[in-house]
C-alpha positions as CSV (number, residue, x, y, z in Angstrom):
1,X,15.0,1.0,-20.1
2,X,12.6,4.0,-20.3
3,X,11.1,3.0,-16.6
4,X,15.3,2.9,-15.2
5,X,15.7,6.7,-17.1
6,X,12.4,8.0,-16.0
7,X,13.7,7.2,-12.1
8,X,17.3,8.0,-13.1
9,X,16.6,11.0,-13.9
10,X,13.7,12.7,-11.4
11,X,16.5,11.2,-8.8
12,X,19.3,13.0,-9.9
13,X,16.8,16.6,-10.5
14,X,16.6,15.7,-6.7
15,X,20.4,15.5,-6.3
16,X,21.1,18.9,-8.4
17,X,18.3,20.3,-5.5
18,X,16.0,20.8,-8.7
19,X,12.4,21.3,-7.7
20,X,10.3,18.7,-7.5
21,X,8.3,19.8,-10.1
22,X,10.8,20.6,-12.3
23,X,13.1,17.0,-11.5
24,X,9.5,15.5,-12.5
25,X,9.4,17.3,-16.2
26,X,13.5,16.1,-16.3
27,X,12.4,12.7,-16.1
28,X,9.3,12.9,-18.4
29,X,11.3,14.4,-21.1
30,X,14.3,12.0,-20.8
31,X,11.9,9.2,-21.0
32,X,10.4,10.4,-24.2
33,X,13.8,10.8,-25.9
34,X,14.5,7.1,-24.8
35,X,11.6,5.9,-25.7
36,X,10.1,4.8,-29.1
37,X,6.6,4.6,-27.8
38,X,6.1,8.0,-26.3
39,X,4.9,10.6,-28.5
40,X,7.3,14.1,-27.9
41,X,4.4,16.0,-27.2
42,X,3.4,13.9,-24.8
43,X,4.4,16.4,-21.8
44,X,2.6,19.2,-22.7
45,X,-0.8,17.2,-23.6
46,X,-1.0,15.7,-20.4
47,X,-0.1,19.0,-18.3
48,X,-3.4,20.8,-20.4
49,X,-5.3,17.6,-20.4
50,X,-5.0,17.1,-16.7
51,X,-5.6,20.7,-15.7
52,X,-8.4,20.9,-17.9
53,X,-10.6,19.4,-15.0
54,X,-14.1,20.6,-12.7
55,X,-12.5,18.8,-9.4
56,X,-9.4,20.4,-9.2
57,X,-11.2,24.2,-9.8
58,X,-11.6,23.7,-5.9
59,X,-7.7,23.9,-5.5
60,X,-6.8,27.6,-6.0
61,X,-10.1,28.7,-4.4
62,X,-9.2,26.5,-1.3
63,X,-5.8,28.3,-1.4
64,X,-7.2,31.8,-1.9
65,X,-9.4,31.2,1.3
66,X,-6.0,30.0,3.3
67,X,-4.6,33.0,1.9
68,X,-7.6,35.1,3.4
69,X,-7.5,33.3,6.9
70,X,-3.7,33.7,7.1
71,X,-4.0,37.3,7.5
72,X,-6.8,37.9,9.6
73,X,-7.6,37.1,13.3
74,X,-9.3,34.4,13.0
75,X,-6.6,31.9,14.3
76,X,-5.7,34.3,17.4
77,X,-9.8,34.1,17.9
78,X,-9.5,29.9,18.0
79,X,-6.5,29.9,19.9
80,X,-8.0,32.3,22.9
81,X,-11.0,29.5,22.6
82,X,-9.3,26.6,23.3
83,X,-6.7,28.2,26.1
84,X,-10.1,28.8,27.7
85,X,-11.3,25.3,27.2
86,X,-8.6,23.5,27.8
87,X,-5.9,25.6,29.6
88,X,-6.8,23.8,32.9
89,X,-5.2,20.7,31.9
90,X,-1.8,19.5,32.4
91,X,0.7,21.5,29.4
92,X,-2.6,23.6,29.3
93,X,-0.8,26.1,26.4
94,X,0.6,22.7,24.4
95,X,-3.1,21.1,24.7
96,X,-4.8,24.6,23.4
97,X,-1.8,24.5,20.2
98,X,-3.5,21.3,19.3
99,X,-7.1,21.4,19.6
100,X,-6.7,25.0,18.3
101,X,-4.9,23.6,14.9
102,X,-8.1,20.3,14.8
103,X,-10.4,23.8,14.1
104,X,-8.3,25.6,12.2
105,X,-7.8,22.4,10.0
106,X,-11.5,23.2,9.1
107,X,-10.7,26.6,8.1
108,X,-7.5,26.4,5.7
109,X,-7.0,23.1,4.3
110,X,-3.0,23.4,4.4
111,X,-0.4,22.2,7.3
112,X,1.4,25.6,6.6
113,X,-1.1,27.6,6.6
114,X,-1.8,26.4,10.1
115,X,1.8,26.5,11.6
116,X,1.9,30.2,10.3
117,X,-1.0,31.3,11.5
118,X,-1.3,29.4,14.6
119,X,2.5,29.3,15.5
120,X,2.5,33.1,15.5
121,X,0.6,32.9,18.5
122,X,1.3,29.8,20.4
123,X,5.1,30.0,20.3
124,X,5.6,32.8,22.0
125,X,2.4,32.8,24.6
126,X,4.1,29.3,25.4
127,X,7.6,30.9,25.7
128,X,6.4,33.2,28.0
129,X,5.0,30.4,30.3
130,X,8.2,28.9,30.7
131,X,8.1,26.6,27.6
132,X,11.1,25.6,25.8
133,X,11.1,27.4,22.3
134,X,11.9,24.2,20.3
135,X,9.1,23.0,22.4
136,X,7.0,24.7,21.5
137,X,7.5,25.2,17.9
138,X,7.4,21.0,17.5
139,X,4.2,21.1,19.4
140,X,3.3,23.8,17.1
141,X,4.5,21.5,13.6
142,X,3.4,18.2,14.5
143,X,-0.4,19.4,15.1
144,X,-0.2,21.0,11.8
145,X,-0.2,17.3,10.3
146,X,-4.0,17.3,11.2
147,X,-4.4,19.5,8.4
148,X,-4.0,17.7,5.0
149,X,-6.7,15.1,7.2
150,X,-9.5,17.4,8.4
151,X,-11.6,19.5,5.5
152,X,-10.9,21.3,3.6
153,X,-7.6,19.6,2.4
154,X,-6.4,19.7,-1.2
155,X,-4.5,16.7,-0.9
156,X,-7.6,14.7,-0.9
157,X,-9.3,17.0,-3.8
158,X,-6.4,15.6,-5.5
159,X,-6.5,11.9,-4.5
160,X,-9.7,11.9,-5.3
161,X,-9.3,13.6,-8.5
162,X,-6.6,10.4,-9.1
163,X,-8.7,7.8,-8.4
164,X,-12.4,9.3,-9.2
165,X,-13.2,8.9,-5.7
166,X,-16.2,11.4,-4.4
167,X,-14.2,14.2,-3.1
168,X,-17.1,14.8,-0.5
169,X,-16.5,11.3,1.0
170,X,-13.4,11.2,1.4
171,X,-13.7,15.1,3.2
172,X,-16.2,13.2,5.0
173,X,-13.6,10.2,6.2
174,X,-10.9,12.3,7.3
175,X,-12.6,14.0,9.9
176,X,-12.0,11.3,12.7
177,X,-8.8,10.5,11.2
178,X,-7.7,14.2,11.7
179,X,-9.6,13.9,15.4
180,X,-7.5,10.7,15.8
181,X,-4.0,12.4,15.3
182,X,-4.9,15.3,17.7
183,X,-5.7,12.9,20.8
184,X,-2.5,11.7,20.3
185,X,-0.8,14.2,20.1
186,X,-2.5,15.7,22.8
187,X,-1.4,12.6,25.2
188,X,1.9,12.9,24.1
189,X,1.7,17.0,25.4
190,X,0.4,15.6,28.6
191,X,2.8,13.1,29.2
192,X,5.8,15.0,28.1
193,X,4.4,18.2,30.5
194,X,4.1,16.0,33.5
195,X,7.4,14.1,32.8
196,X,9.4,17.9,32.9
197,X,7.5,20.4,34.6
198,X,5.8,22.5,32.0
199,X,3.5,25.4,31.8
200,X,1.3,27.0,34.4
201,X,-2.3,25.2,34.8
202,X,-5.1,28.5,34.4
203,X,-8.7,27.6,36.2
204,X,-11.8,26.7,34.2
205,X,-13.3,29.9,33.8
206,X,-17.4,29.4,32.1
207,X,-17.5,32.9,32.0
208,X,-14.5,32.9,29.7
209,X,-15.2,30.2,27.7
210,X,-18.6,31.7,26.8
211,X,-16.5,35.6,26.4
212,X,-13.9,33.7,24.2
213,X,-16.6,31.6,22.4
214,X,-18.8,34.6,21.4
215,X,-15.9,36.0,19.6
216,X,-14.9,32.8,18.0
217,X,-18.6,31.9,16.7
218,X,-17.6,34.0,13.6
219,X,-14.7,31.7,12.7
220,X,-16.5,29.0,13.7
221,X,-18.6,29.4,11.7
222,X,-16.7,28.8,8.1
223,X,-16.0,25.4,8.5
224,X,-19.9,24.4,9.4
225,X,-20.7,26.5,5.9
226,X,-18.2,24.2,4.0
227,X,-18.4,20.5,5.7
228,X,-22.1,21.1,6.7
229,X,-23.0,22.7,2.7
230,X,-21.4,19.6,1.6
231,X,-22.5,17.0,3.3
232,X,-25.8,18.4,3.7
233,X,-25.9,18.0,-0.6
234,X,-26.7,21.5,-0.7
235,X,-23.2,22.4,-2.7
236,X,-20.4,20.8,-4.1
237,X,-17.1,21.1,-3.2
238,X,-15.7,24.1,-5.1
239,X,-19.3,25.8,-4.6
240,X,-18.8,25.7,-1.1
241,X,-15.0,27.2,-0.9
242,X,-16.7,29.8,-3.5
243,X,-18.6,30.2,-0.3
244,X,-16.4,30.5,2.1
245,X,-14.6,33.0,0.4
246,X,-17.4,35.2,0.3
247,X,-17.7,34.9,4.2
248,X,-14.2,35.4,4.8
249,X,-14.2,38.4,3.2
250,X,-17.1,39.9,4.5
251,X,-16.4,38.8,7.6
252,X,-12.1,40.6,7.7
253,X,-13.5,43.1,5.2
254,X,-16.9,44.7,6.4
255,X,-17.1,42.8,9.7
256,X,-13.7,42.9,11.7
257,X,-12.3,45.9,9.2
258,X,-8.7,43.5,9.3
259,X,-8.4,44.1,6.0
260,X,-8.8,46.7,3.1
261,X,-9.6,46.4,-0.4
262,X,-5.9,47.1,-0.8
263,X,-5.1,44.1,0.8
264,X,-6.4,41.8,-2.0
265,X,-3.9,42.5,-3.9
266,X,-1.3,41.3,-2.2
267,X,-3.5,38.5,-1.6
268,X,-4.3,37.1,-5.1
269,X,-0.6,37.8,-5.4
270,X,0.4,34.8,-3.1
271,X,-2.4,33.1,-4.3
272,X,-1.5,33.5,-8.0
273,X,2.2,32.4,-6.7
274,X,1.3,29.0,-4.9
275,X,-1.4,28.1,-7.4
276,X,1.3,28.3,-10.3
277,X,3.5,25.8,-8.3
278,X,0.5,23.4,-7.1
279,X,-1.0,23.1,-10.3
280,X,2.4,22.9,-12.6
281,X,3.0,19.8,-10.0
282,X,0.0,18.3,-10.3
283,X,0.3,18.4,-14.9
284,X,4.1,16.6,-15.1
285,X,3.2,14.6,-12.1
286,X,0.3,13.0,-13.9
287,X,2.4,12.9,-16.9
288,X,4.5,10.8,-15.1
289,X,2.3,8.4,-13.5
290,X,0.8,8.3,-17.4
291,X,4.3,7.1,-18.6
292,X,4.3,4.7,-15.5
293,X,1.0,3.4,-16.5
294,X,2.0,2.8,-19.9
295,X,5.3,1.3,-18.9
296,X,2.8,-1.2,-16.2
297,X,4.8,-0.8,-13.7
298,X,1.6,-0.5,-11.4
299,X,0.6,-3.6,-13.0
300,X,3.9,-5.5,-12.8
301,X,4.3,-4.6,-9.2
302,X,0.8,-5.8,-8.3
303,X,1.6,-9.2,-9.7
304,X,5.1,-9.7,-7.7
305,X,3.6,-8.3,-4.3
306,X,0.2,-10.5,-4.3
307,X,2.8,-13.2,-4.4
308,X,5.3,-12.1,-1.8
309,X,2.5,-10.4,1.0
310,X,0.6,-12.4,2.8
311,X,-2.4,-10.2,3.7
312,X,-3.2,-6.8,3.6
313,X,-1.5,-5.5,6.9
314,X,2.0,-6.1,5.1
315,X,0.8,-4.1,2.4
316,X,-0.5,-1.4,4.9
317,X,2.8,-1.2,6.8
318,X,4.4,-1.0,3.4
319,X,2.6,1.7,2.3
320,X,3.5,3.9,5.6
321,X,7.3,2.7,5.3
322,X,7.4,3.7,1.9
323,X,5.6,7.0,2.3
324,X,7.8,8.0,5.1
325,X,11.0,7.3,3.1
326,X,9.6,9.3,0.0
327,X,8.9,12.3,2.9
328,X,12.7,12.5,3.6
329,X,13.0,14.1,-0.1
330,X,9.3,14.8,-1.3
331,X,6.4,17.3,0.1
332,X,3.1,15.1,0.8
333,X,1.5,16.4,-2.2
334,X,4.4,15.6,-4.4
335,X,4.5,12.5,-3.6
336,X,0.8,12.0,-2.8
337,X,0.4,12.3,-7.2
338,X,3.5,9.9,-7.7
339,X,2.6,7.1,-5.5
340,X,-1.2,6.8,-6.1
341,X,-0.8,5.8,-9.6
342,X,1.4,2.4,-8.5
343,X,-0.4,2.0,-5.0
344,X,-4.2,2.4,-5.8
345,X,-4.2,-0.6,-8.1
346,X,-2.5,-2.5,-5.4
347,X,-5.0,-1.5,-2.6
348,X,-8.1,-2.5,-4.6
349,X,-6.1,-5.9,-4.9
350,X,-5.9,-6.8,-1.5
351,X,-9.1,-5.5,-0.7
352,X,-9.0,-2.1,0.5
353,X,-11.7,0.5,0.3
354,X,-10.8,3.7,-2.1
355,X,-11.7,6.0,0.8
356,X,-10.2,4.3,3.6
357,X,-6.8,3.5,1.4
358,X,-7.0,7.1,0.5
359,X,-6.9,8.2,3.9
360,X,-4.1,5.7,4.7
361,X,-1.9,7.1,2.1
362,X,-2.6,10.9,3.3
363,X,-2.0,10.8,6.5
364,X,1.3,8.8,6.4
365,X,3.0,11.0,3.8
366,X,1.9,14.0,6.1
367,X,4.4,12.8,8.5
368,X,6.5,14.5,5.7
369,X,5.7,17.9,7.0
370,X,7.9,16.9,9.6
371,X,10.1,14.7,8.0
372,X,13.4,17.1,7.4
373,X,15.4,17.8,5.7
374,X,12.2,18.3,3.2
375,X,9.6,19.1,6.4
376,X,8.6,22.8,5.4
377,X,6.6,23.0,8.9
378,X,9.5,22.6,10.9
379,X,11.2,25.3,9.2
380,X,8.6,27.7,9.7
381,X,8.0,26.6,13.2
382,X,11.9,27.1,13.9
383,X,11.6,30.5,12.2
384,X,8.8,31.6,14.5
385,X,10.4,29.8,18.0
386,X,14.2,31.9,16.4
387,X,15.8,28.5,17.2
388,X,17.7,26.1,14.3
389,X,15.8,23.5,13.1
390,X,18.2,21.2,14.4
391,X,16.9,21.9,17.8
392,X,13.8,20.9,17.1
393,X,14.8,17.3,16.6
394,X,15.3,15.6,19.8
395,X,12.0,17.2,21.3
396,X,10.4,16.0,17.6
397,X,11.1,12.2,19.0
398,X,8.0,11.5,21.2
399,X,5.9,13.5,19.1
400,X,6.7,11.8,16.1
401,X,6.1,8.3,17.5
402,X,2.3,9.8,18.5
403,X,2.2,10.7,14.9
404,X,3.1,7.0,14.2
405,X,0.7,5.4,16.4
406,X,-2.1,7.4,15.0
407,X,-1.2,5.8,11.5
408,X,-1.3,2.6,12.3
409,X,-4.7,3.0,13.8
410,X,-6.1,4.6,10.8
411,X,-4.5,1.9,8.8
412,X,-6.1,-1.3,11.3
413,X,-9.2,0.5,12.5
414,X,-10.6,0.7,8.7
415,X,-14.1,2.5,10.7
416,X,-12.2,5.4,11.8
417,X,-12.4,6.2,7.9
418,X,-15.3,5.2,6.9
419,X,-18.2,5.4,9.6
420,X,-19.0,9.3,8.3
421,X,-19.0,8.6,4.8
422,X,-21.7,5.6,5.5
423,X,-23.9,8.3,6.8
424,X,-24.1,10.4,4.0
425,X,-26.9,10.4,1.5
């Protein structure tokens, strides 16, 4: 009874276009009234209790920082980088939108962030080459994905804040991962260039590469401080986005002179904004998977699929069917905090690694980002390309299926996760 309310009712929040977060408290409370084992202050104690934690202090820093990079140049800085390095290929502009978004991914840990930042200039230097706007926003969206894989990324702070997995491994695993996505999605770009005649091939200049290089070093340079500080072992995880911060400011600040003191306020403003959302999530959705827990429907579930799967590849291609269904009405991070509490158990069951699960799990509910009519990165991208996001879904197909295909070799190639982490100390 209390398990059919607690779904009943987060479900119909959904219908009544509720937030997520709030169609989340809806159900916690309505299981408590139902329910003769839940205390009534059980809401509130878990929201403090699970916010009252060390790992996820890295969250709002992380965000602060994607604030920071959001407004200065430092993505038009990547993006003149990669034109230069790989411009001379086949769908030159599409190739640079992706390898430009695997180094941003380094930079500011969030899919939007990076179709923001990165869409404001691709779109329309690709529009001006003769791509197709919805083109060139999908391009744009889809390489975003890489984001919640490559580090920073608070969606594995949180699953390994979930699971007590170390968050420095798993930043470790999803750097091939995120690598994996971007080949793919650069041979989609290729193949869907060649197949219709887009974008102007430039020459392979070394004298711009080295020009455009020298003035991306800066940048550059912020993701070596935080995935080389922490896997080096010479800071943790929130020290090192403590300093990042400090080098993106210095360097927009007192460097580039992008921004003024001013501009922090402003800043800590949309920082203060998102971090009130994220973290209000993250309190009733552990509630929730509390109540779950106490209900044992992890438990109960584990016992009927050992007997129904026969292995762990049906479990793996039921975690990516499942996680693509919940990204038709869920963000990833959303649902990221509601399924880890029933899958986890289940992984560790048929035998799967906590990192290489975890990075499994990620990167198939990032497919939400594109997934409408939730996908917040195609709505941005169609807001920066001017075109409908309806338009955007027929030239979303082959992308989407690269998307796919990376998936299912993170889920089968379980060394794509885990060959970094094995390295560390």
């Amino acid at each position: 009874m209390t398990v059919t309310v607690l779904f009943g009712s987060f479900f119909l929040g959904l219908l009544l276009a509720m937030p997520a977060a709030l169609a989340l408290a809806l159900a916690c409370a309505a299981a408590i009234v139902v329910s003769d084992r839940l205390p009534g202050t059980l809401l509130p104690q878990q929201i403090v209790a699970t916010l009252d934690s060390t790992p996820l202090l890295a969250i709002p820093l992380f965000i602060l920082l994607g604030e920071i990079v959001a407004r200065s140049s430092l993505g038009l800085r990547l993006v003149e980088l990669c034109q230069a390095l790989v411009g001379w290929m086949r769908g030159g502009l599409a190739q640079a939108n992706v390898v430009a978004s695997m180094f941003f991914g380094g930079i500011s840990g969030a899919a939007t962030a990076d179709t923001a930042a990165i869409g404001s200039v691709m779109i329309p230097a690709m529009r001006r080459q003769g791509y197709p706007a919805a083109f060139s926003a999908v391009v744009t969206c889809t390489s975003s994905v890489m984001g919640n894989l490559i580090p920073p990324t608070i969606d594995l702070i949180i699953y390994g804040w979930l699971t007590g997995t170390p968050i420095d491994r798993l930043f470790a695993a999803g750097i091939v991962p995120g690598l994996t996505i971007g080949l793919c999605l650069m041979a989609m770009s290729y193949l869907v260039s060649r197949r219709r005649g887009y974008g102007e091939r430039t020459p392979f200049v070394v004298r711009e590469v080295g020009r455009t290089g020298l003035r991306a070093v800066p940048a550059l340079v912020m993701p070596v401080l935080i995935i080389g500080g922490i896997f080096g072992g010479m800071i943790t995880v929130t020290e090192a986005a403590v300093v990042a911060i400090l080098y993106g400011l210095g360097l927009t600040v007192l460097v580039y002179r992008e921004l003024g003191w001013r501009d922090l306020l402003p800043i800590l403003a949309g920082t203060v904004r998102t971090v009130g959302g994220v973290m209000f999530l993250i309190g009733v959705a552990a509630a929730f998977g509390w109540i779950l827990t106490i209900e044992r429907v992890p438990q109960n579930l584990s016992a009927t699929l050992l007997d129904l799967y026969p292995g762990p590849a049906a479990f793996a291609l039921t975690v990516i069917a499942v996680s693509l269904f919940c990204g038709l009405f869920l963000t990833p991070a959303t649902a990221l905090i509601i399924l880890t509490p029933i899958f986890f158990p289940l992984s560790r069951s048929f035998g799967y690694d906590p990192i290489h699960f975890g990075i499994l799990l990620i990167s198939s509910l990032a497919l939400g980002h594109v997934t409408p009519p939730i996908g917040l990165t195609l709505f941005i991208g169609a807001s920066l390309a001017k075109v409908p996001v309806d338009a955007l879904l027929r030239p979303l197909a082959p992308f989407f299926l690269a998307l796919l295909v990376a998936v299912l070799l993170i889920a089968f190639i379980p060394a794509l996760s885990l060959t970094l982490p094995g390295l560390m100390r």
